[in-house]
Residue frames as a rotation matrix with the C-alpha (Angstrom) as fourth column:
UNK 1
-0.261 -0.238 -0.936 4.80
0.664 0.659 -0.353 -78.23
0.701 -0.713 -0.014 -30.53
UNK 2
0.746 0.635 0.202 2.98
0.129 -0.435 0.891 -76.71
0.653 -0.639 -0.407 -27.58
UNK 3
-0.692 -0.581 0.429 5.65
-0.322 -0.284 -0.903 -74.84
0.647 -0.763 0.010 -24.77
UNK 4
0.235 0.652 -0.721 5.39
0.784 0.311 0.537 -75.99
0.574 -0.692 -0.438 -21.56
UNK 5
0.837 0.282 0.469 4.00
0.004 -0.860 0.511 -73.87
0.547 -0.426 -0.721 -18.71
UNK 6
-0.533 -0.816 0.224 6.61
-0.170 -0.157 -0.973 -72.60
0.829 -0.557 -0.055 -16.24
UNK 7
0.364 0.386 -0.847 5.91
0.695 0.493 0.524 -73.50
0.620 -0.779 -0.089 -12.67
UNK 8
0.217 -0.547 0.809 6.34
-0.494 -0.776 -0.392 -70.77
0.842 -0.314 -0.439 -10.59
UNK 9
-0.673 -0.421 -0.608 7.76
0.398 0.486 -0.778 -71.32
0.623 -0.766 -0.160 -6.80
UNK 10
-0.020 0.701 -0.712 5.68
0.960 0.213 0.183 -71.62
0.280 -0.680 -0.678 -3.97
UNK 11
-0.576 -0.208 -0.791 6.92
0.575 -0.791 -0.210 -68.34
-0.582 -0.576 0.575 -2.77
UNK 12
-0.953 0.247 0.173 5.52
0.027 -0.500 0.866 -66.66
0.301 0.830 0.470 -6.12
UNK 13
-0.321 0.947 -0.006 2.48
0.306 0.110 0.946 -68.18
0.896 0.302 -0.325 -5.65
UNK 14
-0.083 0.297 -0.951 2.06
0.965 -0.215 -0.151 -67.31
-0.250 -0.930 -0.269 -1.66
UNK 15
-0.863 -0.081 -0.498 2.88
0.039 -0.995 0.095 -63.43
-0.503 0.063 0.862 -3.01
UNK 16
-0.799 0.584 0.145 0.41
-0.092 -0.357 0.930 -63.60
0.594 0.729 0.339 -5.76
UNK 17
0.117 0.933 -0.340 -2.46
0.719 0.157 0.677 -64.85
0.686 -0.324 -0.652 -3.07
UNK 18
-0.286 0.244 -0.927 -1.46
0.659 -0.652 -0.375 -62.30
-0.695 -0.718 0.025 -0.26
UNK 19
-1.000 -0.014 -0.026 -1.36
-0.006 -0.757 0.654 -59.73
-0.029 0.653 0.756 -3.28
UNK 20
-0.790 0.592 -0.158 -4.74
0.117 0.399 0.910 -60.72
0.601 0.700 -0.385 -4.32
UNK 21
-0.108 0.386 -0.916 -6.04
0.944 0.328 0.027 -61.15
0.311 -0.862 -0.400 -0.79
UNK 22
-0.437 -0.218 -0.873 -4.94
0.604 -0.790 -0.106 -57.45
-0.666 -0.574 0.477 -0.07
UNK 23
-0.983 0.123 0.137 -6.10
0.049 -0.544 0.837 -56.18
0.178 0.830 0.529 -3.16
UNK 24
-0.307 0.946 0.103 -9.34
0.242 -0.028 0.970 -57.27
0.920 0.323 -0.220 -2.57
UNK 25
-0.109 -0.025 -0.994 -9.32
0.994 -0.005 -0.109 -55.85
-0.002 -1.000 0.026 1.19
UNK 26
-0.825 -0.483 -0.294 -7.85
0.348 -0.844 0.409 -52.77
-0.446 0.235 0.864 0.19
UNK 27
-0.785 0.556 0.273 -10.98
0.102 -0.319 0.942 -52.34
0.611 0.768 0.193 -2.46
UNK 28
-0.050 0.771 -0.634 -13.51
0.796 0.415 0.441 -53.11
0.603 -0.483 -0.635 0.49
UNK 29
-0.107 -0.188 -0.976 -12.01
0.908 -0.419 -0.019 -51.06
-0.406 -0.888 0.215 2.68
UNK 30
-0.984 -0.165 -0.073 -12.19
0.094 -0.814 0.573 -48.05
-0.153 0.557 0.816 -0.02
UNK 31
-0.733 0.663 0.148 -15.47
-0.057 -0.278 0.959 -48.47
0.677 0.695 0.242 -0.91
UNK 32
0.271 0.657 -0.703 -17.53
0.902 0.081 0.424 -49.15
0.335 -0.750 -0.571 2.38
UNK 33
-0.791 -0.599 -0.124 -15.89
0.587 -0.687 -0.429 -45.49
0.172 -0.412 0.895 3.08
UNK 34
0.017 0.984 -0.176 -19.05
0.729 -0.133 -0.672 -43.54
-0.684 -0.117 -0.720 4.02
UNK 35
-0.054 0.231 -0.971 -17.69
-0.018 -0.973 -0.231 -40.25
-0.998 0.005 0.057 2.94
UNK 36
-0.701 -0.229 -0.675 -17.46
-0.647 -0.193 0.737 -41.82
-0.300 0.954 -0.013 -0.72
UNK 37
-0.608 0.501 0.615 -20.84
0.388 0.864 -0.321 -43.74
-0.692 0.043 -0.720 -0.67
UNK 38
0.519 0.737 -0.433 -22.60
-0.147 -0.422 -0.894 -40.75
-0.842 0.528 -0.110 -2.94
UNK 39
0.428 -0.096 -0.899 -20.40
-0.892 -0.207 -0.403 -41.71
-0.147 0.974 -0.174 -5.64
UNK 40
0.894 0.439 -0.088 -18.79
-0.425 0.894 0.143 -44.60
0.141 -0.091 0.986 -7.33
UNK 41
0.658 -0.753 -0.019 -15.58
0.298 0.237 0.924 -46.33
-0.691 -0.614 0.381 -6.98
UNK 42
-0.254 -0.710 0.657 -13.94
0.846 -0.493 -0.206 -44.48
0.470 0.503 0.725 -10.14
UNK 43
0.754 0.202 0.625 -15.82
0.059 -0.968 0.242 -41.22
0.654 -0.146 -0.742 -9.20
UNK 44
0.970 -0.218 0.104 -14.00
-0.175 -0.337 0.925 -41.79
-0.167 -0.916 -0.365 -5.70
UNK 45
0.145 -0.924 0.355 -10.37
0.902 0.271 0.336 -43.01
-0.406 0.272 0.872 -7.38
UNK 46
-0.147 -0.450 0.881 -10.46
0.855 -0.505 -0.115 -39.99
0.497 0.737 0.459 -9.50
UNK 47
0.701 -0.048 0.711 -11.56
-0.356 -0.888 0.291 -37.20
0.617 -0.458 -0.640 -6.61
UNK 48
0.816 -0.516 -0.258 -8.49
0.527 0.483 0.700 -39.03
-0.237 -0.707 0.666 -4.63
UNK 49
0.009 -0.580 0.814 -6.31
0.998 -0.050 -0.047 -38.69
0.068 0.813 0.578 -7.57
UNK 50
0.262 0.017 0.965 -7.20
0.319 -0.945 -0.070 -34.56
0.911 0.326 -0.253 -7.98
UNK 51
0.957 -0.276 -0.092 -7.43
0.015 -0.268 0.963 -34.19
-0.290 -0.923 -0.252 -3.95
UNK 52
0.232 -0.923 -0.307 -3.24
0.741 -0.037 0.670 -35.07
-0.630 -0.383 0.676 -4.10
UNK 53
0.307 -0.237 0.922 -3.01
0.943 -0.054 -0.329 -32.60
0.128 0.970 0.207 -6.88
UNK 54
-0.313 -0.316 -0.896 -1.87
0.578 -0.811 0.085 -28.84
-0.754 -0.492 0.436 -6.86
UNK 55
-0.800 -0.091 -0.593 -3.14
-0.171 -0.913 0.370 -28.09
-0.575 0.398 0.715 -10.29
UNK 56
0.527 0.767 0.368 -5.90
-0.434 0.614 -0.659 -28.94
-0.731 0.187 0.656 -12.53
UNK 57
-0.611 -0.559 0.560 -5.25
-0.052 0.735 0.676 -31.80
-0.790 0.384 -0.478 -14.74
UNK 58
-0.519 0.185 -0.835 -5.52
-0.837 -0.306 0.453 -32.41
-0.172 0.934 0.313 -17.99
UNK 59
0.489 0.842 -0.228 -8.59
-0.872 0.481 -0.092 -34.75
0.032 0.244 0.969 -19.46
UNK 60
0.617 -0.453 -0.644 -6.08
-0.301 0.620 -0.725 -37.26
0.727 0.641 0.246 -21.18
UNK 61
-0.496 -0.628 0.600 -3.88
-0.783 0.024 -0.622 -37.53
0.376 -0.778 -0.504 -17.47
UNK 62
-0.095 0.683 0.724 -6.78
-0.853 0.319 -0.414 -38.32
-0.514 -0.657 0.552 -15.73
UNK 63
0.588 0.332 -0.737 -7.64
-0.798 0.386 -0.462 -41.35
0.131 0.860 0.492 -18.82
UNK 64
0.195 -0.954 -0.227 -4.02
-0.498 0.103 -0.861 -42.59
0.845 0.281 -0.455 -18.08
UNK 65
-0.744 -0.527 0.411 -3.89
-0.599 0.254 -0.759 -42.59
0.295 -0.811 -0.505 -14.26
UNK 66
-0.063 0.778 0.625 -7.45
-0.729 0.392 -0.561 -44.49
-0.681 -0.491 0.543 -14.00
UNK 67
-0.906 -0.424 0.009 -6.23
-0.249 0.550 0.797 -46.53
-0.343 0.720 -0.603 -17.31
UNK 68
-0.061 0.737 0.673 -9.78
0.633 0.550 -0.545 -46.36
-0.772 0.392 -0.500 -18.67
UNK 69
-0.193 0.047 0.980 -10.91
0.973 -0.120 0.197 -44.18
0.127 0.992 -0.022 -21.96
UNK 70
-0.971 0.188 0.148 -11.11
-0.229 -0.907 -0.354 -40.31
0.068 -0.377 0.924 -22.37
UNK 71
-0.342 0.939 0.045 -15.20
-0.191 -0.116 0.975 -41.20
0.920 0.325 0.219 -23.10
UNK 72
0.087 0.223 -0.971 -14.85
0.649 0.727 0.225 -43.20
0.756 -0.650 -0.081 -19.73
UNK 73
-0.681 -0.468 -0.563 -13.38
0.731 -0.472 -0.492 -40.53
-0.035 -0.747 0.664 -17.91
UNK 74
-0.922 0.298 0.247 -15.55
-0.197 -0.910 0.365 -37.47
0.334 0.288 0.898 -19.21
UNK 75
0.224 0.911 -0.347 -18.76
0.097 0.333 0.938 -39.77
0.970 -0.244 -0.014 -17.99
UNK 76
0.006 -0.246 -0.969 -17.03
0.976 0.213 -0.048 -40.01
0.218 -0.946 0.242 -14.31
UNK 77
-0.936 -0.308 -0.172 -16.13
0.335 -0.928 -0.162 -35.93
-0.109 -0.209 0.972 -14.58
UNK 78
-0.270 0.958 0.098 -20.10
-0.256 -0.169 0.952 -35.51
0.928 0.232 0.291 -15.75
UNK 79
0.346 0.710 -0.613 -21.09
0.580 0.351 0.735 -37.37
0.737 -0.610 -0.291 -12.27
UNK 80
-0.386 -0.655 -0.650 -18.72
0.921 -0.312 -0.234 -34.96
-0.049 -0.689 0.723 -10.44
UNK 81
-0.977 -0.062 0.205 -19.54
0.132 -0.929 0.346 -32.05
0.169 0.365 0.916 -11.93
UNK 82
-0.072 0.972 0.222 -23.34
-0.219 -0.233 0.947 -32.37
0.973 0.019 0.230 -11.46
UNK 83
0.510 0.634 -0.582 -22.56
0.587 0.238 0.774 -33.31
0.629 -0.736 -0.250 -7.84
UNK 84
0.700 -0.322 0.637 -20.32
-0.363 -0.929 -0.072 -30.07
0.615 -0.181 -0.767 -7.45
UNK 85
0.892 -0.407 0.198 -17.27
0.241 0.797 0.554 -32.40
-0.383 -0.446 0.809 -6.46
UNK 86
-0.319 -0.911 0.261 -15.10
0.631 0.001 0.775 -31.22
-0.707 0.412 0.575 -9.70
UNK 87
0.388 0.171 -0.906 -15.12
-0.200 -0.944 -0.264 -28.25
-0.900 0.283 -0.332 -11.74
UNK 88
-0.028 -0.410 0.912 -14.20
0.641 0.693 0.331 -28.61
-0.767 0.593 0.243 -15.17
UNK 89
0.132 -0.347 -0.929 -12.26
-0.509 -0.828 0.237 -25.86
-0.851 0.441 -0.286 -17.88
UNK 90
0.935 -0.044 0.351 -11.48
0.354 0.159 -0.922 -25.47
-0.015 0.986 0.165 -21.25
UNK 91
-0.059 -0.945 -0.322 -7.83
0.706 -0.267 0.655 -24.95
-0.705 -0.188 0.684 -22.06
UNK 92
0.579 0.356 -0.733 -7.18
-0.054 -0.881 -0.470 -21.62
-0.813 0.312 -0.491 -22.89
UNK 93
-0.510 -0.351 -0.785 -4.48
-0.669 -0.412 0.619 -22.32
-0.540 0.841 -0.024 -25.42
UNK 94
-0.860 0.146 -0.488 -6.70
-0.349 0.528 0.774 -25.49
0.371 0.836 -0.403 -27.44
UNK 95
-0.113 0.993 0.038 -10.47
-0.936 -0.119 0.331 -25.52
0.333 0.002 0.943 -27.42
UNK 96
0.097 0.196 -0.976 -10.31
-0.551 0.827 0.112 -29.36
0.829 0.527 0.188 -27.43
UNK 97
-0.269 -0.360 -0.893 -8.59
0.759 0.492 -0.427 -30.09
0.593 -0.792 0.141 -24.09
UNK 98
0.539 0.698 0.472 -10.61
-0.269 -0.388 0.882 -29.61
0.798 -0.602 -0.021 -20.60
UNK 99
-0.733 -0.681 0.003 -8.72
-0.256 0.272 -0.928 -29.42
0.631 -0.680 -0.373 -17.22
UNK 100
0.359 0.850 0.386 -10.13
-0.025 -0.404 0.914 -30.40
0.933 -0.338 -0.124 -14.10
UNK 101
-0.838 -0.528 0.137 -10.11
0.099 -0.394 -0.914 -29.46
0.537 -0.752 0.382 -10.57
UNK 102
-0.553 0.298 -0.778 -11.12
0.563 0.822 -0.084 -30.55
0.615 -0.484 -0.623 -7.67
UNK 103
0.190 0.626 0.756 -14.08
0.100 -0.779 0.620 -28.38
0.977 -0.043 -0.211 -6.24
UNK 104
-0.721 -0.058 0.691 -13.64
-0.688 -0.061 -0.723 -26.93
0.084 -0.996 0.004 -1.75
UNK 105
0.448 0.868 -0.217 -17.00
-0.880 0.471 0.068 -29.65
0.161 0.160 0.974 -1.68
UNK 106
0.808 0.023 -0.589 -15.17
-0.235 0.929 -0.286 -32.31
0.540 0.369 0.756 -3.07
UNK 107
-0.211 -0.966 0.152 -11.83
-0.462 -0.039 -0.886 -31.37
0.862 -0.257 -0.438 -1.06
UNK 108
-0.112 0.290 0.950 -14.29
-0.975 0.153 -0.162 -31.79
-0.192 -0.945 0.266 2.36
UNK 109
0.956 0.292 0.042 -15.15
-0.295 0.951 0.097 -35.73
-0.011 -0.105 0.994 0.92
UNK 110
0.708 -0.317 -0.631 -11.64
-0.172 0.790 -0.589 -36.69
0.685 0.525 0.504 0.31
UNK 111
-0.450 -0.554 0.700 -10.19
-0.771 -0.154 -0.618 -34.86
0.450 -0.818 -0.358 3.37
UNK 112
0.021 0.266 0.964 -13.14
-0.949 0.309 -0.065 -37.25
-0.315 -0.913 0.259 5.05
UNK 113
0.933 0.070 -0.354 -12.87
-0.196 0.921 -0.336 -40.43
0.303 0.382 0.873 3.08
UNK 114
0.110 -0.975 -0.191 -8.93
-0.002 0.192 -0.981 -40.35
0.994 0.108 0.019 3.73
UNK 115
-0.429 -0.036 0.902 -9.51
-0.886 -0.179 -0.429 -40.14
0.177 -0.983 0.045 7.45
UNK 116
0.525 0.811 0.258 -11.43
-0.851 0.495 0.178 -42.94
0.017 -0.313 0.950 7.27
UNK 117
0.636 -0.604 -0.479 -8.78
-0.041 0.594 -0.804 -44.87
0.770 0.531 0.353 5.72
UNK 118
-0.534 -0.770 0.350 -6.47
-0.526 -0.021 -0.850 -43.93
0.662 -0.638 -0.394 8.82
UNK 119
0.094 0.821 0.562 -9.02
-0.973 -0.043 0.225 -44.75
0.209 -0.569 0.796 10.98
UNK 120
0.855 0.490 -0.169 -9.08
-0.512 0.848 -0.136 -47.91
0.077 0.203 0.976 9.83
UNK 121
0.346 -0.867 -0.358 -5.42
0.155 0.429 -0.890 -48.60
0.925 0.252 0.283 9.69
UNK 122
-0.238 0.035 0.971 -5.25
-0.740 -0.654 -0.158 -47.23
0.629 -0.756 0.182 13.27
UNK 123
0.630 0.669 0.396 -7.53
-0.767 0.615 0.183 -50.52
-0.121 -0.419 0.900 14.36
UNK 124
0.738 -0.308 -0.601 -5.24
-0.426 0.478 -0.768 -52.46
0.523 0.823 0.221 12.38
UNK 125
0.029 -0.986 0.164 -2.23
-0.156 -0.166 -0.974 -51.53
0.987 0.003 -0.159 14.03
UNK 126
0.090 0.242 0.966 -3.78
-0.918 0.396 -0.013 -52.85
-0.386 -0.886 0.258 17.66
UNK 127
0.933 0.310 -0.181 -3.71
-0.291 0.948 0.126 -56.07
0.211 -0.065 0.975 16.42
UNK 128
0.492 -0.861 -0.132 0.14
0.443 0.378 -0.813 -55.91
0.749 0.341 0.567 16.31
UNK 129
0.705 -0.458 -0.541 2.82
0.429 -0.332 0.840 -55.20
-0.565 -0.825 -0.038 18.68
UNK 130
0.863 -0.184 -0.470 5.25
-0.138 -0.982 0.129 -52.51
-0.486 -0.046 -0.873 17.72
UNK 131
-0.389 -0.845 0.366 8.04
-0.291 0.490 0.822 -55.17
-0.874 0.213 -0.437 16.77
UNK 132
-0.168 0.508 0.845 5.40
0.580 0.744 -0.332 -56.54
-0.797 0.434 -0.420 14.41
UNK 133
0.846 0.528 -0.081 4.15
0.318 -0.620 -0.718 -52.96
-0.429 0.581 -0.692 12.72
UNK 134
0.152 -0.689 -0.709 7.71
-0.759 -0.540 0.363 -51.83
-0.633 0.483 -0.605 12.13
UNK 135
-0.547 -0.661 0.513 8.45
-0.189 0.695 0.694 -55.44
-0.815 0.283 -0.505 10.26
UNK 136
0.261 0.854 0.449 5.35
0.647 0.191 -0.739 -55.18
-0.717 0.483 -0.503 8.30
UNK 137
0.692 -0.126 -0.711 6.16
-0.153 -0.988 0.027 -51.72
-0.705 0.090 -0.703 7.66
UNK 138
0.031 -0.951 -0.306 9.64
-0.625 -0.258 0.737 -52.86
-0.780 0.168 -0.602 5.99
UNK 139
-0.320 0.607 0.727 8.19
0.105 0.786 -0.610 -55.14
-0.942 -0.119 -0.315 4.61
UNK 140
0.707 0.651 -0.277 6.00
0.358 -0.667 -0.654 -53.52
-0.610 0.362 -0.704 2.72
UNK 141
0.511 -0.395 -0.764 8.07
-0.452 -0.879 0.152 -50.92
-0.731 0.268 -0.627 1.93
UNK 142
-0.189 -0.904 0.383 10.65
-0.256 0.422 0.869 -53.63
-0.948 0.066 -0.312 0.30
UNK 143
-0.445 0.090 0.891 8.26
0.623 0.746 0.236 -55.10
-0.644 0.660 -0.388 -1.52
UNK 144
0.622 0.751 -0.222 6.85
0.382 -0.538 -0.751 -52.11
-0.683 0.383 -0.622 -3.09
UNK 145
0.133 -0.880 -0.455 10.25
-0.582 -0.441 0.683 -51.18
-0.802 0.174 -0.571 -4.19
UNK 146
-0.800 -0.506 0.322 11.08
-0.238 0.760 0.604 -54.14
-0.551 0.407 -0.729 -6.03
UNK 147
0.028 0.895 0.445 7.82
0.741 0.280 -0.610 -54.14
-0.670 0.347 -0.656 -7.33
UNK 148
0.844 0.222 -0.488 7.80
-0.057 -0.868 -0.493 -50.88
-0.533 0.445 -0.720 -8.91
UNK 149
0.006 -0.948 -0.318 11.36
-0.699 -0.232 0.676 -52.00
-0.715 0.218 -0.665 -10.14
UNK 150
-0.510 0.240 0.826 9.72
0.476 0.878 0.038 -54.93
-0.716 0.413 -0.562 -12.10
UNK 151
0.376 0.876 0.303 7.61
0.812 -0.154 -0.563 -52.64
-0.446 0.458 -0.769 -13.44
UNK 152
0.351 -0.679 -0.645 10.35
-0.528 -0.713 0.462 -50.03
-0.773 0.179 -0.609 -14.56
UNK 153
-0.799 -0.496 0.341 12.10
0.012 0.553 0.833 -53.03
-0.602 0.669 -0.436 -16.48
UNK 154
-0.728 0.421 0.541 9.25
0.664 0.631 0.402 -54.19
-0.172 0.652 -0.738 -18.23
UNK 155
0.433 0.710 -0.555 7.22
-0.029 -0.605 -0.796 -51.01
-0.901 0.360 -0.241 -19.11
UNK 156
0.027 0.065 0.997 6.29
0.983 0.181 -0.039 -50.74
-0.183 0.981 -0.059 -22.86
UNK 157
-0.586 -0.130 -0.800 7.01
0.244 -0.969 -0.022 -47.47
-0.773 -0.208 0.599 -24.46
């Protein structure tokens, strides 16, 4: 006997389309950055990703936080590395595992690709009136919570 589908509530479904709607803003709005037009949109997720860092990072991190393969990553750390963006070690205690770290080059694109991003959110925030940005703001904030708490319950170890 075939289960029927659940119906979600309207509200669900309004969240999933703003979600969707923003997602696919958000991606535009990343990738039309100039300062990240010499590379692509992992190249520029993963010099983001090292920019917030303080140390270098292990191969198998990187793999994890971009949720694609180590083979997938090491091709992205190849297009860095030949455009002197990221620097890339051997751990000294196991031949096998390579750290990397973000090159003074690659700091100057993400310092300017992340400006752009304000920039842009700057423009934003004229459309709204101050009563509006703080409610957005909370907003947000609420829903990011409760998100990330959905995703706390239901992570697979």
């Amino acid at each position: 006997m075939k289960k029927a589908a659940k119906v979600a509530s309207p509200n669900a479904e309004k969240f999933h389309d703003l979600i969707n709607r923003l997602q696919k803003v958000i991606s535009e709005i990343d990738y039309s950055q100039k300062a990240c037009m010499q590379t692509g949109k992992m190249e520029c997720q993963l010099l983001h990703y090292l920019y917030g860092t303080t140390a270098p990072v292990n191969m198998n991190e990187l793999a994890k936080v971009l949720n694609v393969s180590h083979s997938r990553v090491t091709r992205i750390m190849d297009n860095l590395v030949d455009k002197n963006l990221v620097s890339r070690r051997p751990s000294e205690e196991d031949r096998r595992c390579w750290y990397a770290e973000i090159t003074q080059r690659g700091k100057k694109m993400a310092e300017a690709s992340q400006q752009t991003v304000i920039d842009q959110q700057e423009k934003i925030i004229k459309f709204l009136t101050p009563d509006k940005v703080d409610n957005v703001l909370k907003a947000f904030e609420q829903y990011v919570k409760a998100y990330e708490k959905v995703l706390e319950e239901t992570a697979i170890d």
